[in-house]
PASE-456540 format. One line per 3 residues: number of its first residue (from 1); for each residue z, x, y of C-alpha. Coordinates in steps of 0.5 Angstrom, whole numbers, plus 2048, in hexadecimal, padded with zeros to 3 digits. Example, Ala and Ser with C-alpha at 12.3 -4.5 7.8 and 13.67 -1.06 7.14 Angstrom:
% PASE-456540
1 = 810:819:7F7 | 80E:81B:7FE
% end
This chain:
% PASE-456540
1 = 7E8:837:823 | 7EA:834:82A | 7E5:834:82F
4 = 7E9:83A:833 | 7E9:83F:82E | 7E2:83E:82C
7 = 7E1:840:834 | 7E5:845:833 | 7E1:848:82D
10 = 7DA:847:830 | 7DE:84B:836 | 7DF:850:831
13 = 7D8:850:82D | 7D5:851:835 | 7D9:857:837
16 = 7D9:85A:830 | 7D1:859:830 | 7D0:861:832
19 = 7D4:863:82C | 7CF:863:827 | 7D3:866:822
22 = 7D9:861:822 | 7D5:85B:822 | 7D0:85D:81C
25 = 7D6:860:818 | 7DA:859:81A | 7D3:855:817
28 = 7D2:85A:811 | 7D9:858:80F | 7D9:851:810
31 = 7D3:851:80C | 7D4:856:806 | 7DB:856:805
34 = 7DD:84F:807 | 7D8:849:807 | 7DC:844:804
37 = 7E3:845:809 | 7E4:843:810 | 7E6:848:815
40 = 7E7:847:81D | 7E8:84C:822 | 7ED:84B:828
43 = 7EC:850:82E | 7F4:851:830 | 7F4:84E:838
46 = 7FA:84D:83C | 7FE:845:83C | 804:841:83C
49 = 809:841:836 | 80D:83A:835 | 812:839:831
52 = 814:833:82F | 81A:82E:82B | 816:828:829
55 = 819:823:825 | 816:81C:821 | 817:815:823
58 = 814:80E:825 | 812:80B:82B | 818:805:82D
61 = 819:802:833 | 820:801:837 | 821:7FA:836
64 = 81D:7F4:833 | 81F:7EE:835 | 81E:7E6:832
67 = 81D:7E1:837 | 820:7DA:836 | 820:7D3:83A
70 = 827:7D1:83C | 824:7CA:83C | 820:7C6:836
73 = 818:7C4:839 | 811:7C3:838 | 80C:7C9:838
76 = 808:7C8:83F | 805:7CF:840 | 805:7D6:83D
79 = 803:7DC:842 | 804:7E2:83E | 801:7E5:837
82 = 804:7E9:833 | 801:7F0:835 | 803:7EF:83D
85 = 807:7F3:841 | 80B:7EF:846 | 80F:7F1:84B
88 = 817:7EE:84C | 816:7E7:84F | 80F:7E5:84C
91 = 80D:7DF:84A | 80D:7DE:842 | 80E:7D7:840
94 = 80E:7D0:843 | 811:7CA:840 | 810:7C2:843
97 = 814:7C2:849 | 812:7BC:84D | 818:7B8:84D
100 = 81C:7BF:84F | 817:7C0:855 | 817:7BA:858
103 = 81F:7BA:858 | 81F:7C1:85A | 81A:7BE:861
106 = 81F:7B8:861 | 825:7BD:862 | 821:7C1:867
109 = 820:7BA:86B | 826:7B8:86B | 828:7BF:86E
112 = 823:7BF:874 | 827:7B8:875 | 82C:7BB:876
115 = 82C:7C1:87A | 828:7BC:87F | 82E:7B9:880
118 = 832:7BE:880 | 82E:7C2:886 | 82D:7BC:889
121 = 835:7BB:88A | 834:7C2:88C | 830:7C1:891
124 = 832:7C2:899 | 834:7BC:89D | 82E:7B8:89F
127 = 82E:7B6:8A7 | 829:7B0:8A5 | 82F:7AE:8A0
130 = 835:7AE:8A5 | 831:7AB:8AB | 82F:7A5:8A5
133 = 836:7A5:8A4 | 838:7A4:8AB | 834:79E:8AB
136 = 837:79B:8A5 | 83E:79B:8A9 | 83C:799:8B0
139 = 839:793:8AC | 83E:791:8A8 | 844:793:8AF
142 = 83E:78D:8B1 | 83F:788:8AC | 846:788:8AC
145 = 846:787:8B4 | 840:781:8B2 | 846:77E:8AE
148 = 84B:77F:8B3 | 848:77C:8B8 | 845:776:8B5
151 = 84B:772:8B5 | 850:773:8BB | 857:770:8BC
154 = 856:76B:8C0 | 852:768:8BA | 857:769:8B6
157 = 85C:766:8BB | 858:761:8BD | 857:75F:8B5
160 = 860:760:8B5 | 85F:75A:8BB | 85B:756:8B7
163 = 85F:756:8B1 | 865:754:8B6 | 862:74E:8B8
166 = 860:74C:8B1 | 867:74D:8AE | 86A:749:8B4
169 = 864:743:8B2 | 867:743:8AC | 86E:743:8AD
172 = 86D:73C:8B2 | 869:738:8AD | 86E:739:8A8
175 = 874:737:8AD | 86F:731:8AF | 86E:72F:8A9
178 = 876:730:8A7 | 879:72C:8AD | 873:727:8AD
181 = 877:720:8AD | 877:71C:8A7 | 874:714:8A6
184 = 86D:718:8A7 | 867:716:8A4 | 864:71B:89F
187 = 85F:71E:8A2 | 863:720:8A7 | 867:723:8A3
190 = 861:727:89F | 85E:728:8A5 | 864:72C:8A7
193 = 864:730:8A1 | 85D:732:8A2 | 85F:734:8A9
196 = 864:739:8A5 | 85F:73B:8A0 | 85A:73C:8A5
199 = 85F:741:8A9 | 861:746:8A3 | 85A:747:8A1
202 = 858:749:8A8 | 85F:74D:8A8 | 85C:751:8A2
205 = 856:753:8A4 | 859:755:8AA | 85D:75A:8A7
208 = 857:75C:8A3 | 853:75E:8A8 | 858:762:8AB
211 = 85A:765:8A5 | 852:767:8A3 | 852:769:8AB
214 = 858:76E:8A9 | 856:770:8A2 | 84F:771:8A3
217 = 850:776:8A9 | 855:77A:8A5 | 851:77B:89E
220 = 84B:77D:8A2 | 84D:782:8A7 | 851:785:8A0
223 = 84B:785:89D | 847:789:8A3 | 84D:78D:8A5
226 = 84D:790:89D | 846:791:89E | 847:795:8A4
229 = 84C:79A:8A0 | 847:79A:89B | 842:79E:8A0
232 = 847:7A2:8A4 | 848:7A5:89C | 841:7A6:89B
235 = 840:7A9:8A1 | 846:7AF:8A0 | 844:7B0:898
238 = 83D:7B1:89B | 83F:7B5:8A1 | 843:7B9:89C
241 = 840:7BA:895 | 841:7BA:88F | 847:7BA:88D
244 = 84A:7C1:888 | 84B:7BC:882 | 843:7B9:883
247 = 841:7C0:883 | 844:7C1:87D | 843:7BB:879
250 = 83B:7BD:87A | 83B:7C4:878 | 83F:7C1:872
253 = 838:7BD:871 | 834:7C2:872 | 838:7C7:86D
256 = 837:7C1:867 | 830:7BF:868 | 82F:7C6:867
259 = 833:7C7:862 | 82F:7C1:85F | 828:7C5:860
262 = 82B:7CD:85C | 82D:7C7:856 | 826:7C4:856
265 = 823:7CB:857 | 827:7CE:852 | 824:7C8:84D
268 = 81E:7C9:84F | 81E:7D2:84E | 820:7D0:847
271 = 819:7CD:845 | 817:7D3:847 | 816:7DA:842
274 = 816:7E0:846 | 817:7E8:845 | 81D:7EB:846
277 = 81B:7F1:847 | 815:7F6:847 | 812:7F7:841
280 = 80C:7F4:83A | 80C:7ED:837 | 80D:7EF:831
283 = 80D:7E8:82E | 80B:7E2:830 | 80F:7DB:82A
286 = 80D:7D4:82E | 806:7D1:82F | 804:7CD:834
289 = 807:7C5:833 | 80C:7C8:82F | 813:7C5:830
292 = 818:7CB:830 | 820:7CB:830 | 824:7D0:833
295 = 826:7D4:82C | 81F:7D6:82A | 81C:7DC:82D
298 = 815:7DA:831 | 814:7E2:835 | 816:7E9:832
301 = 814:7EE:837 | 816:7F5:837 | 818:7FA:83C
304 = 812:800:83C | 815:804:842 | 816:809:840
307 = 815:808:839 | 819:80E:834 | 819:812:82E
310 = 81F:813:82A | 81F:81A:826 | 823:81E:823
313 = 823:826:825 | 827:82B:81F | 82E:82E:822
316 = 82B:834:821 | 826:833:826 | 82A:82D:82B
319 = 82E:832:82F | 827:834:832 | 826:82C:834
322 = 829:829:83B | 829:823:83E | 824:822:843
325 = 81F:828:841 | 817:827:840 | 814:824:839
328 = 80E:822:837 | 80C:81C:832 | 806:81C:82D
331 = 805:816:829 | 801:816:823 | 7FD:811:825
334 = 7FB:813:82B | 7F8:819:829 | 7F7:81F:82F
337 = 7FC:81A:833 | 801:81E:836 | 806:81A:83A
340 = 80B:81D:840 | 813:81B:83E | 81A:81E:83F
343 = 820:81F:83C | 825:819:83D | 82B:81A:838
346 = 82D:81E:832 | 833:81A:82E | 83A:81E:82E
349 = 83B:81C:826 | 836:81F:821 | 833:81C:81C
352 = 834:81E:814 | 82E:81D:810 | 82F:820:809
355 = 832:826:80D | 82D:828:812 | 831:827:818
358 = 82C:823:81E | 82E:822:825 | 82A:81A:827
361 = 826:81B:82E | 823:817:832 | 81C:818:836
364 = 81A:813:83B | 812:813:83D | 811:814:843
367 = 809:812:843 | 807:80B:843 | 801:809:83E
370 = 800:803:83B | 7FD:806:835 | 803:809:833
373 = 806:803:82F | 80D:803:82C | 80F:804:825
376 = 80A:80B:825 | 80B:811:822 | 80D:816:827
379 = 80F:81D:827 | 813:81F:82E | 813:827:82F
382 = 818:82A:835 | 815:831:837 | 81C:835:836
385 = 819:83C:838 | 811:83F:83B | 80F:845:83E
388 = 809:846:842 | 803:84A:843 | 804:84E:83C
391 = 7FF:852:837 | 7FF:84B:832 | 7FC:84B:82B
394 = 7FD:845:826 | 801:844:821 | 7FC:843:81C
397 = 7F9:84A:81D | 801:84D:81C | 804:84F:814
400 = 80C:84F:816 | 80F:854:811 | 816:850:811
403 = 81A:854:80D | 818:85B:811 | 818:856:817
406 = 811:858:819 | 80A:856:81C | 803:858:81A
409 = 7FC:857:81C | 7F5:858:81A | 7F2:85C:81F
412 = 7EA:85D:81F | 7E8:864:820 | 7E3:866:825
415 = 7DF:868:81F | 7DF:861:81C | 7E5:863:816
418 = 7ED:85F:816 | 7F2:862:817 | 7F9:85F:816
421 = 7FE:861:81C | 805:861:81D | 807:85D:824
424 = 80D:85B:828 | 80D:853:829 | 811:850:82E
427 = 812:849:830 | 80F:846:82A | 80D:83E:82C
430 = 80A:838:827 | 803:83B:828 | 802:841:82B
433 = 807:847:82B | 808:84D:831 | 806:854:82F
436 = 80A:859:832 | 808:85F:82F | 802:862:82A
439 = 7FC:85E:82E | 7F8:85E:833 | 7F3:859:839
442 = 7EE:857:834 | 7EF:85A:82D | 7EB:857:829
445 = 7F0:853:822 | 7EE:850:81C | 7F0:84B:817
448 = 7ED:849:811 | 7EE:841:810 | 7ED:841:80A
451 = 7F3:844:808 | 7F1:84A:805 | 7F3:851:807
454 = 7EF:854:80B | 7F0:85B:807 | 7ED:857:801
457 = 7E6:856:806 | 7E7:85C:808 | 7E7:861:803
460 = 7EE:863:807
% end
């Protein structure tokens, strides 16, 4: 007997105490006539009747999913155990990635250099910058002044001068030496060749200092004149920028260092599990040391949200069933658990099972509880039709007559007798039913749970 209706029968015995009569007779019946069975009183009340279309299956996730390493390695951490709930993107698994990570901080340095640069070539002009360069070409247009002015043309003009002379020094001591009368001793005569000789060597220094004077000032003042073209250009390209193509090469550096650093975090991401999505670790197959290889499963993880029951309603009683309405799930294991859920779909295509015709239905779980594991045995129920604040009586205190399609009670007379009475039901629901017609608020019913016929206790 449930706890309400023993509430309900004491209300009963409470109200009825001043009526002597029904409750010695009740007593004297149950002791004389029926020690052995046992009865239960019902006083009729008003409730809700709920019809339900109910069906049989097992708790299932949407998906479950095995988690591998794209790369082969070493087992450096394990974070999660098998039982955790995990949300999408969480840490499971870590293998040794020392070498990846110091790529990876490479990768990143090398693409800091490079966006240094480049923002430094982006840089506004610099006023300090121009007026160096400034400097720089008043200095070289100094240089070359310097170099124009330490050899002027008189020195030329005079080394010319020179020259003039030395050649005609030689020239004489040659004609000297050709005329010189014959019948001389010889050292008048060797005389007059080092006088030649003498002459030519003068001659030749003569013309090298002239032409050191003429080259020497030509190539430096090249020299200076290059410098000073080369200061006037730096000048322009500071006071200009940088050109479009250094613009481009930079950003094209920049583009590649991090082109570099996705490369080395992608490498180093795949030393990493993580769950794709929401959901309970299911099973975990790698140990700490372990070395894994992209073809084994290291995690499986398992999608609880929502977790789903799959049953199959008869055809006579889908046609009562929409997608989208209200259920409810009870599990064998959890007992007195009753969890919300919804209809998600009904399959188009029936199934046929030694000729009884069934419809698949999926019921999604609307509640979280993490005692609810899958793989439990559940029954999913939709209410299909339900009437409010009726007479109500369970069914257990009604006898249907199917052939005659009628429905009888045991009532308890005001004297304490049963009388068994004809009454109209109405909707008829899985554990109680409605009274349209034949009882009243708190008629008091009887049942023998013994499974014996009450007119066999009492006499009737």
């Amino acid at each position: 007997m449930s706890a309400r209706r023993s509430l309900i029968m004491l209300a009963i015995i409470v109200l009825l105490m001043p009526v002597c009569a029904f409750s010695v007779t009740a007593a004297q019946m149950m002791r004389n006539r029926a020690p052995a069975q046992n009865l239960q009183f019902y006083a009729v009340q008003q409730g809700d009747v709920k019809v339900y279309v109910t069906g049989i299956g097992t708790v299932e996730a949407n998906s479950v999913a095995n988690l591998t390493f794209s790369r082969p390695g070493r087992v450096l951490e394990i974070i999660v155990q098998e039982g955790d709930y995990v949300s999408s993107g969480d840490l499971l698994v870590r293998l040794e990635n020392t070498s990846e990570t110091l790529s990876y901080e490479r990768a990143l340095l090398s693409l800091k250099l490079a966006e240094l640069q480049r923002d430094e070539l982006l840089k506004p002009v610099d006023e300090d910058a121009i007026r160096i360069a400034e400097a720089n070409l008043q200095s070289a247009w100094g240089a070359y002044q310097g170099i124009q002015n330490a050899i002027t043309p008189e020195d030329i003009q005079a080394a010319e001068l020179r020259y003039q002379q030395a050649l005609q020094a030689e020239t004489d001591a040659i004609e000297a030496r050709t005329s010189a009368a014959g019948g001389q001793v010889d050292q008048a005569y060797a005389l007059l060749d080092a006088q030649v000789g003498a002459a030519s060597f003068n001659a030749e220094i003569a013309r090298l200092q002239l032409e050191s004077l003429r080259n020497g000032n030509s190539g430096s003042l090249g020299v200076a004149y290059s410098r000073v073209l080369q200061a006037e250009r730096e000048l322009d390209r500071i006071k200009a920028g940088p050109t479009q193509a250094e613009i481009d090469q930079a950003e094209i550096a920049v583009e590649q260092a991090q082109s570099q650093v996705d490369a080395a975090l992608q490498t180093l991401n795949e030393m990493k599990l993580v769950a794709p999505f929401e959901g309970v670790i299911s099973r975990v197959n790698v140990e700490v040391g372990a070395v894994v290889i992209s073809s084994i499963s290291a995690v499986q993880i398992t999608d609880v949200t929502p977790l789903h029951v799959d049953v199959q309603v008869d055809e006579i009683d889908i046609r009562e069933v929409e997608a989208g309405m209200d259920a409810r799930v009870e599990l064998d294991a959890l007992t007195g658990l009753e969890l919300d859920a919804h209809i998600d779909r009904i399959a188009l295509v029936p199934t046929n099972n030694n000729g009884i015709i069934s419809y698949d239905v999926r019921v999604n779980l609307t509640t979280v509880d993490p005692r609810v594991l899958v793989g439990m045995t559940a029954e999913a129920g939709v209410i299909v039709d339900s009437v409010e604040r009726v007479l109500v009586v369970p069914n257990e205190y009604i006898r249907l007559d199917r052939q005659r399609n009628q429905a009888f009670v045991n009532l308890v007379a005001e004297d304490g007798s049963l009388q068994e009475i004809q009454i109209e039901l109405g909707l008829q629901g899985d554990e109680v039913s409605e009274v349209k017609a034949g009882l009243e608020v708190d008629d008091v019913l009887a049942v023998n749970l013994g499974g014996d016929s009450l007119s066999n206790l009492f006499g009737g």
